[in-house]
NUNUFI-49945 format. One record per residue (C-alpha): x negated, y, z. Coordinates in steps of 0.02 Angstrom, whole numbers, plus 32768, in hexadecimal, padded with zeros to 4 digits. Example, Ala and Ser with C-alpha at 12.3 -4.5 7.8 and 13.67 -1.06 7.14 Angstrom:
7D997F1F8186 7D547FCB8165 
# end
This chain:
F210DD7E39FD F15EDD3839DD F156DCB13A67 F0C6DC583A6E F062DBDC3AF7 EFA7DBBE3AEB EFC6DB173A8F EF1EDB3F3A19 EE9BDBA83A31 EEC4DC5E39D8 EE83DCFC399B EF05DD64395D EECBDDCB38B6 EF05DE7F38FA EE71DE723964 EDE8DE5338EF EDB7DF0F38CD ED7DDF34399D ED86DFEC3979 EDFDE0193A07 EE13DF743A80 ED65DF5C3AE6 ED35E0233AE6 ED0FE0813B81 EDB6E0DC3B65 EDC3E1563BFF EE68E12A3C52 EEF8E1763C0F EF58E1843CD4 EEC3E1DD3D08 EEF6E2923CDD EF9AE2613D48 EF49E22D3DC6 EEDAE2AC3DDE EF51E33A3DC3 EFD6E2E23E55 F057E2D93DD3 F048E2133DD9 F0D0E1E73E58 F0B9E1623ED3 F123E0FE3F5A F135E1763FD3 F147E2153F78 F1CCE27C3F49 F25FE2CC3FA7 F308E2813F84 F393E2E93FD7 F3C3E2A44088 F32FE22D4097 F30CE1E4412C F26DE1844180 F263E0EB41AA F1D9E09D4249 F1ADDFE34278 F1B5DFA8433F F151DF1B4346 F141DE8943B2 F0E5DEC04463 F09ADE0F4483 F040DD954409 F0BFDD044429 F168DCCB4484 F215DCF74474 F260DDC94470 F2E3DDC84500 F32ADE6144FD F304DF044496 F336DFBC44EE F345E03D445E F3B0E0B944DA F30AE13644E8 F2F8E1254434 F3A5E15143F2 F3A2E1DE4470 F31BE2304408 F35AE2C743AF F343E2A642F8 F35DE1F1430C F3D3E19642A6 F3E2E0EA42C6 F38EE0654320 F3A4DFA242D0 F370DF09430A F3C0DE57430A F3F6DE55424E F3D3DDAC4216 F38EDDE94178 F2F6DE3041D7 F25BDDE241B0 F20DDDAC4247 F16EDD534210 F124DDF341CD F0CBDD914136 F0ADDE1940A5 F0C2DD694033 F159DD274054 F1E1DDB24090 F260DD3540CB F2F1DD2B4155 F2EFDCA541E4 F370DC664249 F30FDC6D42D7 F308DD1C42E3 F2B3DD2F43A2 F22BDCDA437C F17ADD29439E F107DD024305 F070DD83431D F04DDE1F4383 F0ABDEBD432C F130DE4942D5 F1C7DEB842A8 F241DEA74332 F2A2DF5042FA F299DFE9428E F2B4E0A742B6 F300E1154250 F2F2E1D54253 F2FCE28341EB F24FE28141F9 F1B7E21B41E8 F15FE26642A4 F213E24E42FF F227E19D42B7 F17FE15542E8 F186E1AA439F F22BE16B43AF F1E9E0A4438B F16FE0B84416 F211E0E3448E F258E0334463 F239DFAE44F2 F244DF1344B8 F24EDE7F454A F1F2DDCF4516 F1CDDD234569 F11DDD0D453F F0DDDC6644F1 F035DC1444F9 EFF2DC7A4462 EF73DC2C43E6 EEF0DC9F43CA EE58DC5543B2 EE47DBF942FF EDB1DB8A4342 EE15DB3D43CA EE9EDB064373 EEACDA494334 EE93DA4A4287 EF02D9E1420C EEAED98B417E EEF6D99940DC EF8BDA1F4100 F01CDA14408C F002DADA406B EF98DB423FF1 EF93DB1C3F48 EED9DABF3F35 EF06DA163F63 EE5AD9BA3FA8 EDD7D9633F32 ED6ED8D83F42 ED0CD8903EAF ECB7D7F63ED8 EC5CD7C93F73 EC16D8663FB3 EBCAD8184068 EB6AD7A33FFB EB4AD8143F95 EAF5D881401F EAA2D7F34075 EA38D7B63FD1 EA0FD8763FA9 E947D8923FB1 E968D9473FF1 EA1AD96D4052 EA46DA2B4092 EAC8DA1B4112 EB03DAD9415A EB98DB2641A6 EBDADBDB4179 EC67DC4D41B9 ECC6DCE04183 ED3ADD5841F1 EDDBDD9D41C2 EDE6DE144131 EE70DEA9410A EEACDECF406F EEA8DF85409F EED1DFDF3FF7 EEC8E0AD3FFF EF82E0BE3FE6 EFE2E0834077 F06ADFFA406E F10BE0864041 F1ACE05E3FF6 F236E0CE3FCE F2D7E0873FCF F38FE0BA3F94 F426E0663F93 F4BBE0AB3F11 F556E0323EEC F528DFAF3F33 F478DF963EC8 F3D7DFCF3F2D F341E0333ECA F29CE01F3F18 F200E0873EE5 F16AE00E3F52 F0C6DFF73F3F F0B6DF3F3EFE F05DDEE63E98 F0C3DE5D3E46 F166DEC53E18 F1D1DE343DD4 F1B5DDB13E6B F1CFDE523EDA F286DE6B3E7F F2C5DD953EC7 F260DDB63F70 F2BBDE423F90 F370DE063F47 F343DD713F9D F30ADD9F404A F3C1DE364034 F435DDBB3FEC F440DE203F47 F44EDDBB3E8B F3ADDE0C3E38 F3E7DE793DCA F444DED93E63 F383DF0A3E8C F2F0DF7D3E33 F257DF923E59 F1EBE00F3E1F F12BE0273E2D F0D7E0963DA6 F046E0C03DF9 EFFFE04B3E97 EF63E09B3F04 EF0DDFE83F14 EF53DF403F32 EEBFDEC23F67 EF46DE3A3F63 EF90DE8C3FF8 F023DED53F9B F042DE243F34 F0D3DE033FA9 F170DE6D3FEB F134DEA940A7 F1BBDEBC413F F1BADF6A412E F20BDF6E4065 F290DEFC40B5 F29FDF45415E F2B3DFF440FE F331DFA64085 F3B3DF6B412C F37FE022417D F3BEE07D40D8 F470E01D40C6 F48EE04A4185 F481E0F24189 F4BEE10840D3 F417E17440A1 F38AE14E4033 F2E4E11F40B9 F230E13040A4 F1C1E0C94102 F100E0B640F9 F093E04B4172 F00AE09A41D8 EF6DE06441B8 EF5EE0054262 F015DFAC4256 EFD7DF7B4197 EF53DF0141E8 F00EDE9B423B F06DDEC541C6 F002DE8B411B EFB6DDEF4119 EEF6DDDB411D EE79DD7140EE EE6CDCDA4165 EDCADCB341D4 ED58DC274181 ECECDBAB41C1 EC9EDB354139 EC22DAB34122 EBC7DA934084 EB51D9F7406F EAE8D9E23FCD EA85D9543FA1 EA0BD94E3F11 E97AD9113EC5 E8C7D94B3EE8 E8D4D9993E3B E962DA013E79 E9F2D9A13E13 EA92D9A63E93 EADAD8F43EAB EB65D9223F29 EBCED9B33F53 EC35D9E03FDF EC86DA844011 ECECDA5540AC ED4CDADC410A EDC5DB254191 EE4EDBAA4168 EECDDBF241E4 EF8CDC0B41CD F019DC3E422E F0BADBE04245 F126DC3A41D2 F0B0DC42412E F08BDBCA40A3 EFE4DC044064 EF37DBB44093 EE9EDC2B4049 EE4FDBA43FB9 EDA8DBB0401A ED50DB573F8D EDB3DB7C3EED ED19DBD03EAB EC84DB423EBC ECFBDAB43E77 ECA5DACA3DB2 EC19DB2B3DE6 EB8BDAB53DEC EB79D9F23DBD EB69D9523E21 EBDBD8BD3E1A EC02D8A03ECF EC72D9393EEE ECD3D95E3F9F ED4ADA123FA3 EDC4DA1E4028 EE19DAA8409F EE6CDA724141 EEE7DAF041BF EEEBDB0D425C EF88DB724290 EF88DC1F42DE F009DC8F4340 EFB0DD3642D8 EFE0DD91424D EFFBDD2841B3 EF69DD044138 EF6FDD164072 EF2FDD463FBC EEADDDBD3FDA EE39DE0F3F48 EDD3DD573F09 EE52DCEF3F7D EDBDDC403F8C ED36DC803F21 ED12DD333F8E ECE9DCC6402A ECBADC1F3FE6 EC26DC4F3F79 EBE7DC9D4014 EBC8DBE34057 EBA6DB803FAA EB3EDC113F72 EAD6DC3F4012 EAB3DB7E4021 EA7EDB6D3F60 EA0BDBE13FA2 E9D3DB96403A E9B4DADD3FC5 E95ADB493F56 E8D4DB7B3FD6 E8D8DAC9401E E8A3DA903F79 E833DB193F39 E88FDB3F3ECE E8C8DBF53E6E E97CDC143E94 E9ACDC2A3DDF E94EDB973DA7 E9BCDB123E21 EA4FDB693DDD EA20DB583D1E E9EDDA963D63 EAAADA833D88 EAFFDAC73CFD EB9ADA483CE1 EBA6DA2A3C2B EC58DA193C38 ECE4DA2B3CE3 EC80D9BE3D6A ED21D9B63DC5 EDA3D9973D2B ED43D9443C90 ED8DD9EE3C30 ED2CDA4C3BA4 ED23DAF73BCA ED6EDB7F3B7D ECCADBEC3B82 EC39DBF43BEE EBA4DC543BE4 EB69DC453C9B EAB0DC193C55 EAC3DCB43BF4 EAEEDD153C87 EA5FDCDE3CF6 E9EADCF83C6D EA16DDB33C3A EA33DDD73CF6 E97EDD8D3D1A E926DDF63C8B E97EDE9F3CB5 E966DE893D70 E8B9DE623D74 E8CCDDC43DC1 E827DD693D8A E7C6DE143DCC E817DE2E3E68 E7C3DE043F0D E7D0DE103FB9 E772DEB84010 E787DF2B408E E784DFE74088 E763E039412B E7E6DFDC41A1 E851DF9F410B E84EDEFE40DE E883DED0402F E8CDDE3F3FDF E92FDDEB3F4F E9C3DD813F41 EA37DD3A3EB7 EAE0DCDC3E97 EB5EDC9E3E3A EC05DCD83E15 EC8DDC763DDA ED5BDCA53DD4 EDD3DC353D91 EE38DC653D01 EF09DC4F3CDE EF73DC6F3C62 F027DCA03C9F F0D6DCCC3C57 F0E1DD7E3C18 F148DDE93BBC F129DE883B49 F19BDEF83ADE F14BDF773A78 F1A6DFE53A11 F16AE0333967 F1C0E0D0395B F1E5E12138BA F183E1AE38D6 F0E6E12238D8 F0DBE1323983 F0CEE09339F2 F119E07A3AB1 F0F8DFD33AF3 F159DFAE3BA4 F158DF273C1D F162DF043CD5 F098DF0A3D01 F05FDF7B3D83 EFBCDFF03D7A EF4FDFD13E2A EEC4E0443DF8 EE81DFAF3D6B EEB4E0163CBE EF3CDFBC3CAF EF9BE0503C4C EEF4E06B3BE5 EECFDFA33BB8 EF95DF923B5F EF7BE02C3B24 EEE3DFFE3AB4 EF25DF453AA1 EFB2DFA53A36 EF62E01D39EB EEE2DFA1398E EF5EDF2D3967 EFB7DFB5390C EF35E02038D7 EF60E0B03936 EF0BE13D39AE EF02E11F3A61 EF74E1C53A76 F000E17339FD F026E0F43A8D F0AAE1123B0E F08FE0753BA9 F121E05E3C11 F102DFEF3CB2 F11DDFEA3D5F F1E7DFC43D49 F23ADF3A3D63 F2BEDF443CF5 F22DDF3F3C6C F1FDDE843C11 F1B2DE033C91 F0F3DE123C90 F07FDDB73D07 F060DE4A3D83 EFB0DE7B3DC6 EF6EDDE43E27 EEFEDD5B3E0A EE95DDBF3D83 EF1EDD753D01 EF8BDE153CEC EF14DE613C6C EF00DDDB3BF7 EFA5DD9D3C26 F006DE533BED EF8EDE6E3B6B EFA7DDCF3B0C F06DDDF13AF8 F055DEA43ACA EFE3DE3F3A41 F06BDDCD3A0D F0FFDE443A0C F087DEC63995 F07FDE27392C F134DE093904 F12ADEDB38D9 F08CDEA93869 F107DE233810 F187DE9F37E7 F129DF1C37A8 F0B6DE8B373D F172DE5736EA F18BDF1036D4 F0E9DF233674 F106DE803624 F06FDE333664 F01ADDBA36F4 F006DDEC3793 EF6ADDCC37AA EF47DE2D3715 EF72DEE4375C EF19DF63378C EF4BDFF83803 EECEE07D3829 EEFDE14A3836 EFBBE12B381E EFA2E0D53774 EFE3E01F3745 EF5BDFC836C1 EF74DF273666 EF6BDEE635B4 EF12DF883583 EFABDFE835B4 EFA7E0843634 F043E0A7368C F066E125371B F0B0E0C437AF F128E13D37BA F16CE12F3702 F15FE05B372D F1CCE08C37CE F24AE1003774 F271E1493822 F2A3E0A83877 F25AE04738F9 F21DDF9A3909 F237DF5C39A7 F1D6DEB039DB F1BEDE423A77 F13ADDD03A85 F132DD463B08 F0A5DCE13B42 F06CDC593BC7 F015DBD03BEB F009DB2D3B75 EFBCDA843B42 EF03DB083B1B EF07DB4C3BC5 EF2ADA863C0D EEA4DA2E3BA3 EE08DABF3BC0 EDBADAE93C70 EDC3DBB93C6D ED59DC303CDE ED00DCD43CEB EC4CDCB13D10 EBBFDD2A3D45 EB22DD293D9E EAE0DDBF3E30 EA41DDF73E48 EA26DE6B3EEB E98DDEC83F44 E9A0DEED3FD6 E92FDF4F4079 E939DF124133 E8EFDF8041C0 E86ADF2E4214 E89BDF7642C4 E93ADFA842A1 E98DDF1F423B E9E1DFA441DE EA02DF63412A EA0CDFC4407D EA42DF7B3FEB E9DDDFC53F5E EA1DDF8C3EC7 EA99DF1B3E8C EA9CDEC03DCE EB26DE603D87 EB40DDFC3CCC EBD9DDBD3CB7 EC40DD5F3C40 ECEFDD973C3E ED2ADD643B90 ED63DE013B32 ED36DEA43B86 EDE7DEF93B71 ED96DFAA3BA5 ECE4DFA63BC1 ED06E03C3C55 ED87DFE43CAC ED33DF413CB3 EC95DF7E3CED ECF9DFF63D84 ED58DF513DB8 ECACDEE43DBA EC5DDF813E0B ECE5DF833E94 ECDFDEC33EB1 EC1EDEC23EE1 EC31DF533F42 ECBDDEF23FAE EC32DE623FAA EBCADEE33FF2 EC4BDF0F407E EC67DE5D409B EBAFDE2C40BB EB7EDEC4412D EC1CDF00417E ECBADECB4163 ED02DE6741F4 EDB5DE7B425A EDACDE39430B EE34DDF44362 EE33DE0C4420 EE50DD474451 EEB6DD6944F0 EF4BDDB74493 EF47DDA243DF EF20DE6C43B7 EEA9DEA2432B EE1DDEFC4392 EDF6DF684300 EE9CDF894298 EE5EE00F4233 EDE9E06341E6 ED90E0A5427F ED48E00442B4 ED66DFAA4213 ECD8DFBD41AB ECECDFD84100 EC41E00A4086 EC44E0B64064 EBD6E1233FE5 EB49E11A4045 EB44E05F4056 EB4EE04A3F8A EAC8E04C3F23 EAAAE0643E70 EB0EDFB03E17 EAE9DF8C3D66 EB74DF283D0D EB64DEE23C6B EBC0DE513C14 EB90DDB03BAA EC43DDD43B3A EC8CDD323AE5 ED44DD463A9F ED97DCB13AF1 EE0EDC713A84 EE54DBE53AE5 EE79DC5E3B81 EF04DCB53B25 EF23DD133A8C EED7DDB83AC5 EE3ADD5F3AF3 EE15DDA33B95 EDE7DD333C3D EE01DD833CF4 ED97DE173D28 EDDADE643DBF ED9EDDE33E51 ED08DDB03DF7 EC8CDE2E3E3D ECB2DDFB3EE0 EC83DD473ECF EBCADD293F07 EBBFDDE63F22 EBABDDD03FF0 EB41DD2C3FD7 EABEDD873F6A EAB1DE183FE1 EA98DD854061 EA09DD344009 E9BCDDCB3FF0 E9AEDE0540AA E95EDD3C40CB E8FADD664044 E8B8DE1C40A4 E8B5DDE9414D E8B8DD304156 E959DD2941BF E9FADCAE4172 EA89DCF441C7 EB1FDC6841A5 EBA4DCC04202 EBE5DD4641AC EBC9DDE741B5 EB09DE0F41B9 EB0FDE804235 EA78DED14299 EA9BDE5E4321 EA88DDD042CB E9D9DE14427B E990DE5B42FE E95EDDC0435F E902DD6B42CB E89CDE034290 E7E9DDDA4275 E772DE4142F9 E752DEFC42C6 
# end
C-alpha cells in the first residue's frame, strides 16, 4: 500500500504527460443514465417488497400523548403500523440519525412520530394520514429574530476570531461602512428524492439510499440500529443530486430499516417532496453585520463579519456564516464570529457552500457598497486588498491567483467598457465579486487493479452526485497508466469498497483522485523492477511499456497476472503549514424593469482558479451549476415559515422558487489553472461549491448598479424594487 500524507508539496511523475487527466472527457455514466439502465434508490422490484410512509408530528412543539393507528391498520393493504421503538429518530436531523431517550418529545413540525407500512406505495401514504396522533402543545419557538441569542455557542466547527482591536480599529478608520444583511432559509432540494431501499437477510441489513458520504452512512446507521458495522452495506452507485442534503442518514433510511425487520420484508421508502423540507435539514436563516474600516485610499484596516445562525435543540451544526471572507481580503484588525439562537423547526445543516454561499452575499455586497463610498472601481478595492499571505493565520498559501482571476474576468467581460444605460424601460447595470472556497485534504482510499489483459478497474467507496465522479478516476487511471479511457472499469458507490472521502465539501475529487494516483504508483514500481528500470523512467502510452530504449507490450510485462495496489492518502504537516482555497472572481449584467421591477440577468462571467482542472467538462458544468444556484439565491429562492406554528408556507416546489431555463442566461466559465502541489498529490483544489460563492452578491450589485436600489435583505424581489425605482 502506497500511504502517503501531504508532508511536502508533490507532483507525482505519471501525471506529467496531461493527455487524458484535464480533457473535456464526456462522462462515461452518461449513456446509463440516459438509457434508464443506471439504477437508483428507489428502483427495482425485489419480490415481496413493501412501502414504507412517515406520520409526522401535527404541532411544531410539546409532548405526543397518545397515537391512534386503529383507522390505519384497518386499511386493506396495510401491514403494520410502528411507533414507540426507541430506536426512532425523533429529531428528524438528515445529519445526525440518532436515537433519544426521550422519545415523546416534539422537536419540529412533521417530526416522525410513526411509520406506515403497506403493499403499496398509494395505500401506505393514505393510511399515515388515518393516524391521529394526540399532543400537549408547548410554547413553540418559531421566530429566529426573537430568540435570545448566545454569544460564542460551543457548536459548529468555526470557532470565533478576533485579531487585534477591531473597535479601535473602526473608530480611527477615515472611511467606515457599517450595514446589516439577511438571508432566509434555503432547501437542499436535489431532483432525486430522499429513497432508500432496505433489506434485512441473517441478521445483516443491505441498504441501496441515496447518500452522499457512503462510509459515515455505514456507523450512522449501525449506530443509530445497534448493528457492529460490518453487519451493514450501503450502496449508492448513482445519486440524483445531493446539495449537502444527503451528507447525513435521514429518519426515513432508519425508520425504513425498523419497518423492514417487523414485517420480515424488504421496504422502500422515498420522501415527498413537501415532507423532504422536515425531514432534510436546510440552510439556516442569517442575519449578519459587516463593518469595514479603511483608508481614504481604500486600504481596509479592520474587518468584521458578525452574524446570527439558527439551530434546533437536537443538532450540533451552526452554518460557518463567514468561513469564506476569513483570507479573502487584508487588514490587521480582524473580527469573524457566528452566534445561535435556538429554534423549535426543522434542523439546520451543510448545504451546497455551507458559510461561503450566504456570507459573501454580505462581505461582497458591502465591498461593493465601500467601493462606491470611495469612488472607487469594484475590482480595483479588491486588487487594493490582496493579502500577501493568510490575514487570519500568518500561512503561505498553497496557490492563489485571485489577481489573475479578476484580471482575465475584467478583460473578457468588458468591464472597463461597460456602462450604465437604459433601453426602452430596461435599465442596465454591472456588478462583480469574489469567490473564495476553502480547500481540505481528507483520508481516502483507492484500489485499482491492473488486470492481465492490461485492463485497469480502480474501486472505492465514492459516490457519483451528477459531478463526473466515475469519469475524473477514470482518466486519473488511465494517464497514470497510459491507457484509453475505455480500458478503465470505476467501481463506486459501495460500501464494502476502500474508504474514500465521499462527495462533500468539494474534497471528494481531489481527495479519490489522489489515492487512485498513489495506488497506480506502487503498479508503476512493479512494472519499473520488471523492466529493470526507475520508475520515473517509464513510459505507458497505447498498451506499450518504454524505458531504457526497450519496448515491451504490457501484456507480455503482465504475463496474464494482475497487480493489485492500494493507495492511501490524507492530510499532513503540507496541508497544516499552507493556507489552501479555490479563488475566483464574477462578473454579471444584469436588466431591471423600470415599471415593473422585473429583473433579467443577461450574462454571467466567471475565472477561476481551481488548481488542476481534472476534466475541463465537468468542472465547468459544476461552476456553471453553482452560479446558477447564486442566481436562484439572489432573485428567488426563499422558504417561509408561517410564525404561528412552525410550518414551511411553501414546502415545495410550487411556491419555492427555484431558477429555471428561462431565468439563466448565457455563463462563460473559464479557469486561471495552477497544479497545486501542496493540496494533494493529484493537484486538484475544490470545485463543486465554488460557483456559488459571490454568485448572488454579483447579481446584487448589478441590479444597484441598473436601478440604483441596494436591497440588503435577501431575496431581491419585485417588492423590494419597486418602491425605489427612479420616475418613468
Amino acid at each position: 500500500m502506497n500511504d502517503m500524507t501531504m508532508d511536502r508539496a508533490y507532483r507525482p511523475a505519471g501525471l506529467a504527460r496531461g493527455e487524458v487527466l484535464g480533457a473535456p472527457v464526456p462522462r462515461i455514466d452518461g449513456p446509463a443514465k440516459v438509457s434508464g439502465t443506471a439504477t437508483y434508490a428507489y428502483e427495482g422490484a425485489e419480490p415481496g417488497i413493501a412501502y414504507a410512509a412517515i406520520v409526522g408530528a401535527p404541532v411544531g412543539s410539546g409532548r405526543v400523548t397518545a397515537i391512534d393507528a386503529a383507522a390505519a391498520e384497518a386499511l386493506p393493504g396495510v401491514l403494520a403500523v410502528i411507533h414507540g421503538d426507541p430506536r426512532m429518530v425523533t429529531g428528524g436531523s438528515n445529519s445526525q440519525a440518532q436515537a433519544h431517550s426521550d422519545t415523546d418529545r416534539i422537536f419540529h413540525y412533521g417530526q416522525p412520530v410513526a411509520i406506515v407500512v403497506a403493499v403499496d406505495q398509494a395505500v401506505a401514504r393514505e393510511a399515515a394520514t388515518l393516524v391521529v396522533v394526540s399532543t400537549e402543545t408547548g410554547d413553540g419557538r418559531f421566530d429566529p429574530t426573537a430568540q435570545p441569542v448566545q454569544r460564542d455557542p460551543d457548536i459548529g466547527f468555526l470557532k470565533p476570531v478576533e485579531i487585534g482591536d477591531v473597535d479601535a480599529a473602526l473608530a480611527a478608520a477615515p472611511v467606515v461602512l457599517d450595514r446589516s444583511y439577511t438571508t432566509p432559509v434555503h432547501f437542499p432540494a436535489a431532483l432525486e428524492p430522499h429513497a432508500s431501499t432496505v433489506a434485512w437477510a441473517d441478521g445483516k441489513l443491505l441498504v441501496r439510499t441515496s447518500n452522499q458520504v457512503i462510509g459515515g452512512a455505514r456507523r450512522t446507521i449501525a449506530r443509530a440500529l445497534g448493528l457492529a458495522a460490518e453487519d451493514v452495506r450501503v450502496l449508492a452507485p448513482f445519486v440524483g443530486g445531493g446539495f449537502g442534503g444527503k451528507t447525513g442518514v435521514g429518519p426515513e433510511v432508519i425508520l425504513a430499516a425498523i419497518a423492514a425487520e417487523r414485517v420480515g420484508r424488504p421496504v422502500k421508502i422515498a420522501l415527498p417532496r413537501a415532507q423532504t423540507a422536515y425531514l432534510v435539514h436546510h440552510r439556516s436563516a442569517t442575519t449578519q453585520r459587516v463593518r469595514i474600516g479603511a483608508t481614504a485610499d481604500g486600504r481596509i484596516t479592520a474587518f468584521a463579519h458578525e452574524g446570527v445562525a439558527a439551530q434546533n435543540d437536537d443538532a450540533s451544526f451552526l452554518e460557518p456564516i463567514p468561513f469564506g471572507s476569513l483570507p479573502l481580503y487584508a487588514g490587521e484588525a480582524r473580527r469573524f464570529r457566528t452566534d445561535l439562537v435556538r429554534v423549535d423547526l426543522p434542523a439546520t445543516g451543510a448545504v451546497r457552500a455551507p458559510g461561503e454561499a450566504i456570507g459573501t452575499f454580505a462581505v461582497e455586497c458591502a465591498m461593493d457598497e465601500l467601493a462606491e463610498t470611495l469612488g472607487l472601481d469594484p475590482v480595483e478595492l479588491r486588487r487594493r486588498n490582496e493579502p500577501e499571505v493568510d490575514p487570519v493565520s500568518g500561512k503561505r498559501f498553497s496557490t492563489r491567483r485571485m489577481l489573475d482571476c479578476y484580471d482575465e474576468g475584467a478583460r473578457a467581460f468588458g468591464w472597463a467598457e461597460r456602462r450604465k444605460r437604459r433601453e426602452g424601460d430596461w435599465l442596465i447595470g454591472h456588478g462583480m465579486a469574489a469567490a473564495l472556497r476553502g480547500n481540505f485534504t481528507v483520508k481516502a482510499e483507492a484500489r485499482v487493479t491492473l488486470a492481465g489483459d492490461g485492463r485497469a478497474i480502480v474501486a472505492c467507496d465514492m459516490t457519483d452526485i451528477g459531478t463526473g465522479t466515475y469519469t475524473i478516476l477514470a482518466q486519473t487511471v488511465a494517464e497514470m497508466l497510459g491507457l484509453p479511457i475505455a480500458a478503465v472499469e470505476v467501481q463506486i458507490g459501495d460500501s464494502d469498497l476502500p474508504a474514500s472521502a465521499g462527495s462533500g465539501g468539494s474534497f471528494g475529487a481531489g481527495s479519490a483522485c489522489s489515492a487512485a494516483v498513489l495506488a497506480c504508483e506502487d503498479i508503476l514500481a512493479t512494472l519499473a523492477l520488471r523492466m529493470n528500470a526507475a520508475p520515473e523512467d517509464l513510459l505507458l502510452h497505447d498498451g506499450v511499456v518504454t524505458a531504457g530504449g526497450r519496448n515491451v507490450a504490457l501484456v507480455d510485462l503482465l504475463d496474464g497476472a494482475a497487480i493489485v495496489a492500494t493507495g492511501k492518502t490524507g492530510p499532513g504537516a503540507e496541508t497544516q503549514a499552507t493556507s489552501q482555497a479555490s479563488h475566483g472572481a464574477h462578473f454579471v449584467e444584469v436588466a431591471v424593469h423600470a415599471v415593473t421591477g422585473e429583473v433579467r440577468v443577461r450574462r454571467m462571467l466567471g475565472v477561476f482558479d481551481v488548481g488542476r482542472v481534472l476534466n475541463a467538462k465537468t468542472a465547468a458544468n459544476q461552476l456553471i451549476g453553482g452560479m446558477v444556484w447564486g442566481l436562484s439565491y439572489a432573485l428567488g429562492e426563499a422558504a417561509v415559515v408561517d410564525l404561528r406554528n412552525g410550518h414551511f408556507v411553501n414546502p415545495d416546489f410550487a411556491e419555492y422558487h427555484v431558477a429555471v431555463n428561462a431565468d439563466v442566461p448565457r455563463i462563460d466559465v473559464r479557469f486561471i489553472e495552477e497544479i497545486d502541489d501542496s493540496a494533494n498529490p493529484v493537484g486538484a483544489k475544490g470545485v463543486g461549491e465554488l460557483g456559488i460563492s459571490g454568485a448572488g452578491a454579483a447579481v446584487a450589485n448589478a441590479i444597484h448598479d441598473a436601478c440604483g436600489v441596494r436591497v440588503r435583505d435577501f431575496p431581491v424581489t419585485l417588492d423590494k424594487l419597486l418602491a425605489g425605482l427612479p420616475d418613468v
